[in-house]
C-alpha positions as CSV (number, residue, x, y, z in Angstrom):
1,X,-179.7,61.3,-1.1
2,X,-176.4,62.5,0.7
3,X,-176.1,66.4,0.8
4,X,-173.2,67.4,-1.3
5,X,-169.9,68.3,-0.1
6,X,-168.1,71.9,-1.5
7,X,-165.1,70.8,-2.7
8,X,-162.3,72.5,-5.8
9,X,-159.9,70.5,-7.6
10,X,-156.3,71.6,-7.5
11,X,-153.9,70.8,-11.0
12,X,-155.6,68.0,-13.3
13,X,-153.6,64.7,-12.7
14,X,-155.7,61.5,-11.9
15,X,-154.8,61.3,-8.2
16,X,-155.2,65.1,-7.5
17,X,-157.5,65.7,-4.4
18,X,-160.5,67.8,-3.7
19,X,-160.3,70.3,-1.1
20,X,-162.3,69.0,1.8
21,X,-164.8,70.9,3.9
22,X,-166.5,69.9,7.0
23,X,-170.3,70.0,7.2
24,X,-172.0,72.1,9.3
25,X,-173.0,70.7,12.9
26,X,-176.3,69.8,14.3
27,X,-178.7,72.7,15.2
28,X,-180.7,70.7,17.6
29,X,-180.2,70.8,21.3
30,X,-179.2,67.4,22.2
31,X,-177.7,66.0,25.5
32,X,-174.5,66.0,25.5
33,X,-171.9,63.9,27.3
34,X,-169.8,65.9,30.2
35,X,-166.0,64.6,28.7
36,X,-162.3,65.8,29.9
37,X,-160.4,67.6,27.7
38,X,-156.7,67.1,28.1
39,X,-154.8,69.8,26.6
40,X,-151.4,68.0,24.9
41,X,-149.2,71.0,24.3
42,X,-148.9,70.7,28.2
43,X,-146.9,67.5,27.9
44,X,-143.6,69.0,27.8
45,X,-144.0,71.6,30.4
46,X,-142.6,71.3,33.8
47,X,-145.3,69.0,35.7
48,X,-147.3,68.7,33.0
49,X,-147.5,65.1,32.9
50,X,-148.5,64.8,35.8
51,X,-151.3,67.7,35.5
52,X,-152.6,65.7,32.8
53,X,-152.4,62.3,34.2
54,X,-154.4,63.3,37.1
55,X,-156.8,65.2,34.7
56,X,-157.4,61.4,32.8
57,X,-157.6,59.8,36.5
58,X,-160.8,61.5,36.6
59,X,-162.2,61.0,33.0
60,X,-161.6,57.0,33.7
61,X,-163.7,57.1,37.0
62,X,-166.5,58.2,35.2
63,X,-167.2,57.7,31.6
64,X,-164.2,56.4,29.8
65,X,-164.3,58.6,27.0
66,X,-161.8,62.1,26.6
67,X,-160.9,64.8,24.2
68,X,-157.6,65.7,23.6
69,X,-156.2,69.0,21.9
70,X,-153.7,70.8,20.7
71,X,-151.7,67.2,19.1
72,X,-149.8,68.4,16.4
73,X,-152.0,68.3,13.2
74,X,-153.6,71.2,11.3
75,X,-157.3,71.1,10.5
76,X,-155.8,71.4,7.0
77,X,-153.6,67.9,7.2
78,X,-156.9,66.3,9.2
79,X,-159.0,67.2,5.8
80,X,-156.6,65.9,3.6
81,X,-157.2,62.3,5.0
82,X,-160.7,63.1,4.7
83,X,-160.5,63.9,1.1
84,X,-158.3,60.6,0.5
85,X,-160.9,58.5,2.4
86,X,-163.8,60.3,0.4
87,X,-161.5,59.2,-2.7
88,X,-161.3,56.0,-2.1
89,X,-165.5,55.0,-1.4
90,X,-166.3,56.9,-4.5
91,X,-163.7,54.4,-6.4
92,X,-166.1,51.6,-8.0
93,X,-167.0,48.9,-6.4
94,X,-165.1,46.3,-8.6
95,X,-162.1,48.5,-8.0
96,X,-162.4,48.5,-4.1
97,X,-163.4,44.9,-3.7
98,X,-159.7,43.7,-5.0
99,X,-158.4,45.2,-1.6
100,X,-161.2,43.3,0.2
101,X,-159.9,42.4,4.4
102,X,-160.0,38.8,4.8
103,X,-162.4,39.4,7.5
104,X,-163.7,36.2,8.0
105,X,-160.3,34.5,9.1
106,X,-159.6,37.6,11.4
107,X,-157.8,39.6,9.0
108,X,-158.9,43.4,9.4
109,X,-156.7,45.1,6.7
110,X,-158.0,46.8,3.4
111,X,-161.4,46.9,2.5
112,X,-164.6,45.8,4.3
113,X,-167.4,46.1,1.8
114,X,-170.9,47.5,2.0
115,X,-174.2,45.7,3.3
116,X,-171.5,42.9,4.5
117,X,-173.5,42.1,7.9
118,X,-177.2,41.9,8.8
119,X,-178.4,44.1,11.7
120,X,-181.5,43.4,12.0
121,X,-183.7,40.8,10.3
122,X,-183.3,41.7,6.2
123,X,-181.6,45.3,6.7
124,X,-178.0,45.2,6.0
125,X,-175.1,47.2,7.5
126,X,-174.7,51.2,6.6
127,X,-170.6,50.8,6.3
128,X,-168.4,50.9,3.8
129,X,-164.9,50.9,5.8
130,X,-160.8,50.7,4.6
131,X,-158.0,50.1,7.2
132,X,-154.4,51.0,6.3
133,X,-152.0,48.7,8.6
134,X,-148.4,49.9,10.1
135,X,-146.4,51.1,7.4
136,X,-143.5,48.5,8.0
137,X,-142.3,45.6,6.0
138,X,-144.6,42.5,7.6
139,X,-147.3,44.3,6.9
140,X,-147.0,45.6,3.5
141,X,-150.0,44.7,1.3
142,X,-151.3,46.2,-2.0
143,X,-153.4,49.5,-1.9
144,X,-155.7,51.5,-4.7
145,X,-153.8,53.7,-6.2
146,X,-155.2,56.9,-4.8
147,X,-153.8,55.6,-1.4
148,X,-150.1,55.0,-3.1
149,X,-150.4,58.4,-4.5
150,X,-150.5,59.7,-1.3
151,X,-148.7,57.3,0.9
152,X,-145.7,59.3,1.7
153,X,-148.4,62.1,3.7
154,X,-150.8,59.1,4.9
155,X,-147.6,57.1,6.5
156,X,-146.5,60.8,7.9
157,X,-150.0,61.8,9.2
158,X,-150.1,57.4,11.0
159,X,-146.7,58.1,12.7
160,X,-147.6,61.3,14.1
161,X,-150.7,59.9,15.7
162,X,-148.4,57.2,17.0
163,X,-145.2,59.1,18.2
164,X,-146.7,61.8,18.9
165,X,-150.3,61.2,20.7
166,X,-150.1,57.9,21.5
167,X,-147.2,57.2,22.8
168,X,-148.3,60.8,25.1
169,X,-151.4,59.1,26.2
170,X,-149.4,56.0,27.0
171,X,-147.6,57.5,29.3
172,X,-149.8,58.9,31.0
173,X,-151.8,55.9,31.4
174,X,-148.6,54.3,33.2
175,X,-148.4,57.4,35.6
176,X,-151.9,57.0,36.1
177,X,-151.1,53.5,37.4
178,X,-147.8,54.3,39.1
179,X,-145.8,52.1,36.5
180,X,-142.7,53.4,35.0
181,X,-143.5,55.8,32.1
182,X,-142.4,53.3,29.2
183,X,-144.2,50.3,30.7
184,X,-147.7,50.7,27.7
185,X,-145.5,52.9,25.1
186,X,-142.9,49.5,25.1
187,X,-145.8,47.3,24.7
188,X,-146.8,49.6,21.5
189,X,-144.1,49.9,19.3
190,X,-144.3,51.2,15.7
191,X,-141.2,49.4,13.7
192,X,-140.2,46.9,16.0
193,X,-143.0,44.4,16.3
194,X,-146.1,43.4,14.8
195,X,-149.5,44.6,16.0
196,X,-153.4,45.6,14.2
197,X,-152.7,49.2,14.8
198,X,-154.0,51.3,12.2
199,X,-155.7,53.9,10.1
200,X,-158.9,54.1,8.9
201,X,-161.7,55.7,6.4
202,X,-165.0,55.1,7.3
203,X,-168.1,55.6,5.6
204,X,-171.6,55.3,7.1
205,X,-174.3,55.7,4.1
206,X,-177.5,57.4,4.9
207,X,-180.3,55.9,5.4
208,X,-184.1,56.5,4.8
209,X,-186.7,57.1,7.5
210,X,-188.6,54.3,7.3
211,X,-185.3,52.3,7.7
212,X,-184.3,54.3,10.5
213,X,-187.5,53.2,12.1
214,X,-187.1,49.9,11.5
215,X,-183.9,50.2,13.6
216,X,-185.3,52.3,16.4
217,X,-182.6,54.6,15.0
218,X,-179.7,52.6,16.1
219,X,-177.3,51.9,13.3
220,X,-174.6,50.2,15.4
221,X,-175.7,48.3,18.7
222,X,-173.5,49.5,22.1
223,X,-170.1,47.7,21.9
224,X,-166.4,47.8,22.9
225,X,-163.3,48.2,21.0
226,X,-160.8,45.7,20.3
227,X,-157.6,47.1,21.2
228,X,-156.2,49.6,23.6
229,X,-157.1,53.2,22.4
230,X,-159.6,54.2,19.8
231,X,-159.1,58.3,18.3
232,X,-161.8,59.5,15.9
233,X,-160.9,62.9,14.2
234,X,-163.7,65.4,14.9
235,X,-166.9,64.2,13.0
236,X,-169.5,67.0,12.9
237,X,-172.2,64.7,11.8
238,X,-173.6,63.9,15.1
239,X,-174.4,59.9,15.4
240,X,-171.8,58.8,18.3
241,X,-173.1,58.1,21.6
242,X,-171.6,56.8,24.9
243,X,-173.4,54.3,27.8
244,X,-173.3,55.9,30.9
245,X,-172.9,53.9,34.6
246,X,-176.8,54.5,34.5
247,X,-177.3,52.7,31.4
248,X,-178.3,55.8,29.4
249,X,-176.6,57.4,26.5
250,X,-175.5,60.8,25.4
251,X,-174.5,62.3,22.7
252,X,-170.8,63.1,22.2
253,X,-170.5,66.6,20.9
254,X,-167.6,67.2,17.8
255,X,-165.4,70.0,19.5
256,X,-163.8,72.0,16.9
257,X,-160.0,70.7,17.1
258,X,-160.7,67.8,18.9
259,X,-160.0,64.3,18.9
260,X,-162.1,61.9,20.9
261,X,-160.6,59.1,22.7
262,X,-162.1,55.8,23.9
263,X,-160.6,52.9,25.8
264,X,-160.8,49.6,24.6
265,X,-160.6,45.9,25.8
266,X,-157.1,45.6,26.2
267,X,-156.5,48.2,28.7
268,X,-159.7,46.5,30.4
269,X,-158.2,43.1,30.7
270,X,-154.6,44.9,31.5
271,X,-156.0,47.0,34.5
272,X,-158.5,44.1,35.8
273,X,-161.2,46.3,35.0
274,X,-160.1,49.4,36.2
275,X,-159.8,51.1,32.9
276,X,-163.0,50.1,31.3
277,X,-163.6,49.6,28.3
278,X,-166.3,52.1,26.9
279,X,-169.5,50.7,25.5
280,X,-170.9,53.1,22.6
281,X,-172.6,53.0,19.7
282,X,-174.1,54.6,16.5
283,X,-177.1,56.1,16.0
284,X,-179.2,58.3,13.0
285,X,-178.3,61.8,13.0
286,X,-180.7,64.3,14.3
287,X,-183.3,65.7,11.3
288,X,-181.5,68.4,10.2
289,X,-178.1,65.8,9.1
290,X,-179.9,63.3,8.4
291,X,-179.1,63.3,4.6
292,X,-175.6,63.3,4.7
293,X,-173.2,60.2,4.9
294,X,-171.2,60.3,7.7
295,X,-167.2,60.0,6.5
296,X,-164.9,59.3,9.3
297,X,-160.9,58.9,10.1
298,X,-160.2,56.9,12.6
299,X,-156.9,55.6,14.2
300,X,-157.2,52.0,16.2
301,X,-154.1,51.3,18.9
302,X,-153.3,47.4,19.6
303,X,-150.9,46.4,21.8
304,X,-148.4,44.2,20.0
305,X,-149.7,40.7,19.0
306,X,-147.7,38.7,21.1
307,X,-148.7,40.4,24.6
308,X,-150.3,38.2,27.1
309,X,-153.5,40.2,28.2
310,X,-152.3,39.6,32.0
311,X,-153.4,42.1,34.3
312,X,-150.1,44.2,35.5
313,X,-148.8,44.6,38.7
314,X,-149.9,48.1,39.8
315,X,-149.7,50.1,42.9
316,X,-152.8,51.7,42.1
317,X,-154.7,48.8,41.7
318,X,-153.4,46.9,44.7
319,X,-154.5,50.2,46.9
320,X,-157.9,50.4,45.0
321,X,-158.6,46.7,45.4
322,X,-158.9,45.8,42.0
323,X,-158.7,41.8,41.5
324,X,-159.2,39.5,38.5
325,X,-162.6,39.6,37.7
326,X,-164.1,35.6,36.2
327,X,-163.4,37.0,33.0
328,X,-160.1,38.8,33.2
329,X,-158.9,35.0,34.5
330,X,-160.5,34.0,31.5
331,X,-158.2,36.2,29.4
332,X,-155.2,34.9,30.9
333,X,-152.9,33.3,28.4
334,X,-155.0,34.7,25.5
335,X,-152.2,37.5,23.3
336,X,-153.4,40.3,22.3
337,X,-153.1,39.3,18.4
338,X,-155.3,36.5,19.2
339,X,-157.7,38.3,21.0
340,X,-158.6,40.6,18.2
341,X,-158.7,38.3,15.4
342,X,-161.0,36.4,17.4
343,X,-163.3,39.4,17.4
344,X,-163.0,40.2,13.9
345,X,-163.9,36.6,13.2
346,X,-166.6,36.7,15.6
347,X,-168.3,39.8,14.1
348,X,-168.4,38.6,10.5
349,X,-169.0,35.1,11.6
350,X,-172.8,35.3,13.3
351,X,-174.5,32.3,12.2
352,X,-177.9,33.2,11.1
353,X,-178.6,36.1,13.9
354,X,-178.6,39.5,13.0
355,X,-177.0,42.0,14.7
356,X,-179.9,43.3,16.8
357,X,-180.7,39.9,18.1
358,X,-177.3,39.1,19.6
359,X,-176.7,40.3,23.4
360,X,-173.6,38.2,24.1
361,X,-171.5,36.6,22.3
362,X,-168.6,34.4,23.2
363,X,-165.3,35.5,21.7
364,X,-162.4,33.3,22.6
365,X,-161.6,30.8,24.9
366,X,-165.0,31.4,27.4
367,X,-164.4,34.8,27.2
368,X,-167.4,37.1,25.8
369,X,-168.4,40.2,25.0
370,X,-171.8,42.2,25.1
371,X,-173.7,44.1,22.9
372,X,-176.2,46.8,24.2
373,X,-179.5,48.5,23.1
């Protein structure tokens, strides 16, 4: 059974949230991957740009995963989205299923149930998971009502993290590559064109012992992201892990204040590799969390759907020798739109292989992607 979390209602009306607190992180000594932290308060600052940029150089020549602090939100607005997400799983199922993501014609919007996907021969998926889109007219779809109730501080808390850490990170990705600043940011706009960004509660149930075992302790199988960027909101309940260039994983560690930060697939096929995609996965906490469900806020950057994932025309890259790999040719032609419905599709759509038995899958178009133990 999940270990309960202290919470206190404030004023009596039906949408009225708890006050969320944080559980307490692991006490075991686990190994712990070496990350960058790029401090974001140093954007602004005379050369800070380009202290940072060169600080994220680094981090992409060796693991592909950062922290970044200091980006604008108090701990306090951070755990209200908590508490909303927490809201929303513990609505009834009946209730939730009406907002159900059409996930098996690509759509990735709204509500993907629990127990949805085999893993591994007769043990379902752990994930109960609800993705709020753009807040802008072509993509306005009908929500619970606990997430109308607080749309106005939702939409505020999905703009910050888009005006003002991603378009940061953006940029520095084009300095990084010696492209003007705007050339990722005006590939990634909010209001002005559609794209799959968006914001997401995400709930990973406990699971038993002997279940765990069954699993080898692996509840999600080494993977990529879809899109550009992937930012989860510090998660104290230790189950993330990231493939090293050995092949071996380590844990990443939830700094206090943190977000981590993961490149995806279409920075991959953008770059021709150079910015790789980071393969990690989920795994069962360590003993002493192993009770407690594993809530999550996430935030998923997509380039717009109608960009062509054709690899740009860098400096950096021509110095560095970086050519189109067999499958960043592939790629060619395919938008990015296209590209991540394709994915969605492809993870629902399996055939009669779990999870655990798939390796490599093809995706779109001869174009594949792997899965890792």
């Amino acid at each position: 059974m999940a270990a309960a979390v202290q919470q206190t209602f404030v004023g009596s009306g039906p949408h009225e949230l708890p006050t969320y607190k944080q559980v307490e992180e692991t006490k075991h000594d686990l190994e712990w991957a070496d990350l960058v932290t790029l401090d974001l308060s140093k954007f602004e600052e005379p050369g800070g740009k380009e202290s940072l940029a060169k600080q994220l150089f680094e981090a992409l020549r060796t693991i592909g995963f950062f922290y970044i602090v200091n980006f604008g939100l108090s701990q306090d607005e951070v755990d209200r989205q908590f508490a909303i997400g927490k809201s929303v799983f513990e609505l009834p199922t009946e209730e939730k299923i009406k907002y159900r993501a059409d996930l098996e014609n690509g759509g990735y919007n709204g509500y993907k149930p629990l127990g949805l996907r085999e893993v591994s021969p007769g043990i379902f998926d752990n994930t109960e998971i609800y993705n709020i889109p753009k807040f802008i007219p072509a993509l306005e779809r009908t929500h619970p009502e606990i997430i109308n109730a607080h749309r106005p501080e939702i939409e505020r808390f999905a703009r910050h993290i888009h005006d003002g850490i991603v378009q940061k990170l953006l940029v520095l990705f084009a300095i990084v590559l010696e492209l003007p600043e705007d050339y990722f940011s005006a590939r990634h706009r909010y209001d002005d064109a559609v794209s799959d960004c968006h914001l997401r509660y995400m709930k990973y149930h406990a699971r038993d012992a002997a279940t765990n075992a069954k699993l080898d302790n692996v509840w999600v199988k080494g993977h990529t992201d879809f899109g550009s960027l992937t930012l989860l909101f510090r998660q104290p309940v230790a189950a993330l892990q990231v493939r090293g260039a050995d092949g071996g994983w380590k844990w990443v560690k939830p700094h206090a204040g943190s977000i981590t930060v993961n490149v995806a697939d279409a920075l991959q096929f953008l770059t021709n590799g150079f910015l790789k995609s980071s393969i990690h996965r989920v795994v069962a906490p360590p003993a002493d969390q192993a009770g407690i469900d594993r809530l999550g806020v996430l935030y998923f950057v997509r380039p717009e759907d109608s960009l062509e994932l054709r690899p740009v025309d860098s400096p950096v890259l021509a110095r560095l020798g970086y050519k189109p790999d067999e499958e960043t040719q592939l790629a060619e032609g395919i938008t990015a739109g296209e590209w991540v419905k394709a994915r969605v599709k492809a993870g629902v759509n399996r055939g009669k292989e779990s999870r655990s038995l798939v390796s490599e899958q093809e995706i779109l178009k001869g174009v594949k992607t792997k899965y890792f133990d």
